[in-house]
N, C-alpha and C positions, 0 to 999 in steps of 0.2 A: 504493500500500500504506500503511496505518497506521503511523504509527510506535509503537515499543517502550510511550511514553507518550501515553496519549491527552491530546490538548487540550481546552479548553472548544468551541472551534468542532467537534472531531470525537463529541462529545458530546452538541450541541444535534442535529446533522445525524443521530444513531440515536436522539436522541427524537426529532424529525422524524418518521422511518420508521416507527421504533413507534406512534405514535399513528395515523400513514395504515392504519398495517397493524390495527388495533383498531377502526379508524372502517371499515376496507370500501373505502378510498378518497380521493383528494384531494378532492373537494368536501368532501364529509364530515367529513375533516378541519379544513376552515377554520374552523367553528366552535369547538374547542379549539385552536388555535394562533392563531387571530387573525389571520388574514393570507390572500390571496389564494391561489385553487388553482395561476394559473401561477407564487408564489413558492416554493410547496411543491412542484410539480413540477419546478423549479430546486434545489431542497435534496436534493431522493434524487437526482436525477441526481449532484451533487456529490459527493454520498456515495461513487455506482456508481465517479463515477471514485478516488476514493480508496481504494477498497475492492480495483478493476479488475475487477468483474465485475456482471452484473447482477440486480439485486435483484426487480422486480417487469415484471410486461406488463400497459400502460395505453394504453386507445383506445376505439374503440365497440365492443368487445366487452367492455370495462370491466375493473375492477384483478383482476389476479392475479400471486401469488406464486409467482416459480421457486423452486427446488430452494434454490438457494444464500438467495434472501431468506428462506426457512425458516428457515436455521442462522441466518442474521444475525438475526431476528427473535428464534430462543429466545436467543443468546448476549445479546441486547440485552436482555431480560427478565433473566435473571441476573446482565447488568452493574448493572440500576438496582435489584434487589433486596439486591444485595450495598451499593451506595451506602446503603437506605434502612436496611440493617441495621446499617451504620457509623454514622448517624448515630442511630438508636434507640439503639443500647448507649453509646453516649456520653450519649446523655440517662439514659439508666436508670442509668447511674451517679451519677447527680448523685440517687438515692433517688426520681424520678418517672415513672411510668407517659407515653410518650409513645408517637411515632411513629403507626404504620399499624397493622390488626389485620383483615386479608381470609380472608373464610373464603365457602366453596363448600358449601355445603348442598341434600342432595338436594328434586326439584323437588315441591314441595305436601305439603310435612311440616310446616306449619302447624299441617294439619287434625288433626296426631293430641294431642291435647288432653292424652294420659301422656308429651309428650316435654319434658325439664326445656331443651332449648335458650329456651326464652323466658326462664323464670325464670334459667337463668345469663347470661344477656345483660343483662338488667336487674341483678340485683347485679354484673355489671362494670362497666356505665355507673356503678353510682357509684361502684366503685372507681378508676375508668381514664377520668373524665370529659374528659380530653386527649386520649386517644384516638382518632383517625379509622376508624369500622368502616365497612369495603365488604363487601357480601354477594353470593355469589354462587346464582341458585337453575337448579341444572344434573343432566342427568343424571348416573348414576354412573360411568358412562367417561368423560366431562367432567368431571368432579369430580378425578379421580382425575388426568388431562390436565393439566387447572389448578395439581396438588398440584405435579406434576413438575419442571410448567415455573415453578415459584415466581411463579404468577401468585395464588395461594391459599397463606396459612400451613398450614391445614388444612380439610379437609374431612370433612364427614358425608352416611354413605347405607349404602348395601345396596351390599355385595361380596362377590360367592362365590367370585370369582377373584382371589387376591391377585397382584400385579403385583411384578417385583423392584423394589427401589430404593424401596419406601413400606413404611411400620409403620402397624398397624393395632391399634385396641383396641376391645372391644366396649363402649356406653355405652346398651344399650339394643335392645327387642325390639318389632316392632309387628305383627300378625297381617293378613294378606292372604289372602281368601275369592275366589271363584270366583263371578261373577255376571253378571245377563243381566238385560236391560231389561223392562219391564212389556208390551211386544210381542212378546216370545220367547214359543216353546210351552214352556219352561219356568219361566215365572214362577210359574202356580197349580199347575207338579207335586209333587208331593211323594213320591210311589209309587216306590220304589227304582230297581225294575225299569224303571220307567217314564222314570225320568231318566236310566237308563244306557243305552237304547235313545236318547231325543233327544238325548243326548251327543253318538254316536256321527255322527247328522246335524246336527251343528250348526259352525257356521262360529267360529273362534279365534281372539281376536286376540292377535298375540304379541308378547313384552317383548323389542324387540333390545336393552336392555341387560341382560340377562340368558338365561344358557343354559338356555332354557326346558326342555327336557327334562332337565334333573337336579332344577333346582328346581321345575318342576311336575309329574311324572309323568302326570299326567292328561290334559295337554296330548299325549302321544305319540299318533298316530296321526288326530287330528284335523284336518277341512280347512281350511285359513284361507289367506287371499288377503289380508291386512290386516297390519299390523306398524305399532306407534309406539313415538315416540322417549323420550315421556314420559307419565305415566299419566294427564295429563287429556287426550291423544291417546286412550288406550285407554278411559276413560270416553266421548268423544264417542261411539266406535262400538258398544261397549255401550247405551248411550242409543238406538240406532237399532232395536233390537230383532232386530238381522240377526246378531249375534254375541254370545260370551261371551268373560270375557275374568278376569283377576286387577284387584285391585285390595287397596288399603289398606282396610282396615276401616273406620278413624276419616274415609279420605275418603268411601268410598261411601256414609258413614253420609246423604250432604245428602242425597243421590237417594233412599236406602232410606224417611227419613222421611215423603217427600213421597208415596213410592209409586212412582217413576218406574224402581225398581232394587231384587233383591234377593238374595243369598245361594244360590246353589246347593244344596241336598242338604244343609239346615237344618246348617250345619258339616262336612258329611262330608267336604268338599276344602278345607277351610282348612288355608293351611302358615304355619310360624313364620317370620318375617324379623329377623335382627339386625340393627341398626342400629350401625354404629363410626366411630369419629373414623380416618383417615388423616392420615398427616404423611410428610413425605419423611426421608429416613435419610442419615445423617451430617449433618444440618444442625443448629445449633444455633440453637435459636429467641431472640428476644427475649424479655425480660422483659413484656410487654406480652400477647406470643404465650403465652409458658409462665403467663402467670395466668388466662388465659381457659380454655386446656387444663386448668387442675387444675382451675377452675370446672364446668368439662361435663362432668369425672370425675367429682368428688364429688359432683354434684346429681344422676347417673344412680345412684348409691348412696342415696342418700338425705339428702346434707349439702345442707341448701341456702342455707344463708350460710356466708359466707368474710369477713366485715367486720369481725372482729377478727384478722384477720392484718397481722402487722409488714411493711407496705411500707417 
């Protein structure tokens, strides 16, 4: 068992795990730890006995985590996020922007050219050029996962389902259309009638991270055999001509140009998507955290410098 105080050596042995457990695996991990797999497989074993139970199953069926290396796993996340926020608030008091700044951003929102996350990103690099930014690009139930388990300060995406224990604010809207590849029999329809009929034979591909039947109504009763996890999954199968499917506007625009992809029912099934910043609740963020948050506030309002504020 642990003692009351953890030491330096009970410390290095849950990074250790934490990283095996990020990398997938002991090989994996030898290249960020620098050391051999049968040292690291010496190091969680040590762990297991300090701990007295067991943390992961490793052999040729390859690394996986029990029950219990779960909890060890998130408490180990919390123990070194709590470290890194000790040591940021100590630097932020001395009047500089330092430490870490990880945020989870949902996946290929690049594309949509009205989102001010670039622009606040870039006046924070000058403000907070100390700063280490990790990005993360994930679906929204990953996203949200990440926020949780304080593997992410915050994240941005599309959430219909608020989850307890996160705050959410809206910073922005991007519109998603209903489209089908230049092989579908609905690419040259346009006749009302005529597309509510192919509708109705046409194969869906559906958003598991989203409850497709509230936010697409159109989607009810439609056949689909196909589900991805992120929307350049649902673009691939749109591209095949063999389904239809939602997408971003500002993404499908590549395909729509080219020809390869177009718009169902000239706008008739386009729905609105908010876009909002998530953070976890009761946590107080850094300084670091809370000036990029007012950055992605104000630039979704229309402030888009913040370079005369009193750091």
């Amino acid at each position: 068992m642990l003692p009351p105080e953890l030491s330096k050596a009970d410390l290095h042995l849950l990074y250790v795990f934490a990283t095996v457990v990020e990398a997938r695996g002991f090989s994996a991990a030898q290249i960020e730890l620098n050391v051999s797999p049968s040292t690291i497989s010496r190091q969680v074993s040590d762990l297991e006995i300090r701990l007295g139970m067991k943390l992961c199953q490793r052999g040729r069926s390859g690394f996986r985590l029990t029950e219990q290396g779960h909890n060890v796993h998130r408490a180990a996340q919390r123990l070194f996020a709590s470290v890194r926020e000790f040591g940021e608030t100590v630097n932020g008091s001395r009047g500089k922007l330092v430490g870490k700044l990880c945020i989870a951003v949902i996946d290929n929102w690049v594309f949509n050219e009205r989102s001010q996350f670039a622009t606040a990103l870039q006046h924070y690099v000058g403000l907070a050029p100390d700063v280490t930014i990790e990005l993360f690009s994930l679906a929204p139930d990953d996203i949200e996962l990440a926020v949780q388990d304080s593997r992410a300060s915050l994240g941005i995406g599309v959430f219909h389902k608020h989850k307890p224990g996160l705050i959410y604010h809206s910073i922005g809207s991007e519109k998603v259309s209903l489209y089908c590849g230049a092989d579908h029999p609905l690419f040259n329809e346009h006749d009302g009638a005529k597309i509510d009929e192919a509708l109705r034979k046409s194969r869906y591909v559906k958003r598991t991270y989203l409850r497709e039947r509230e936010v697409a109504p159109v989607s009810r009763g439609l056949d689909t055999n196909a589900q991805a996890h992120q929307i350049e999954g649902i673009a691939h199968l749109i591209l095949t001509g063999k389904y239809i499917g939602y997408l971003p506007e500002q993404f499908a625009n590549v395909w729509v140009r080219d020809g390869k992809m177009r718009s169902i029912g000239d706008g008739r099934f386009d729905q609105p998507s908010e876009i909002k910043l998530v953070k976890k609740r009761g946590i107080h963020q850094n300084q670091a955290v809370q000036t990029f948050e007012e950055l992605i506030t104000t630039s979704s309002h229309g402030v888009t410098s913040l370079a005369s504020r009193d750091l």
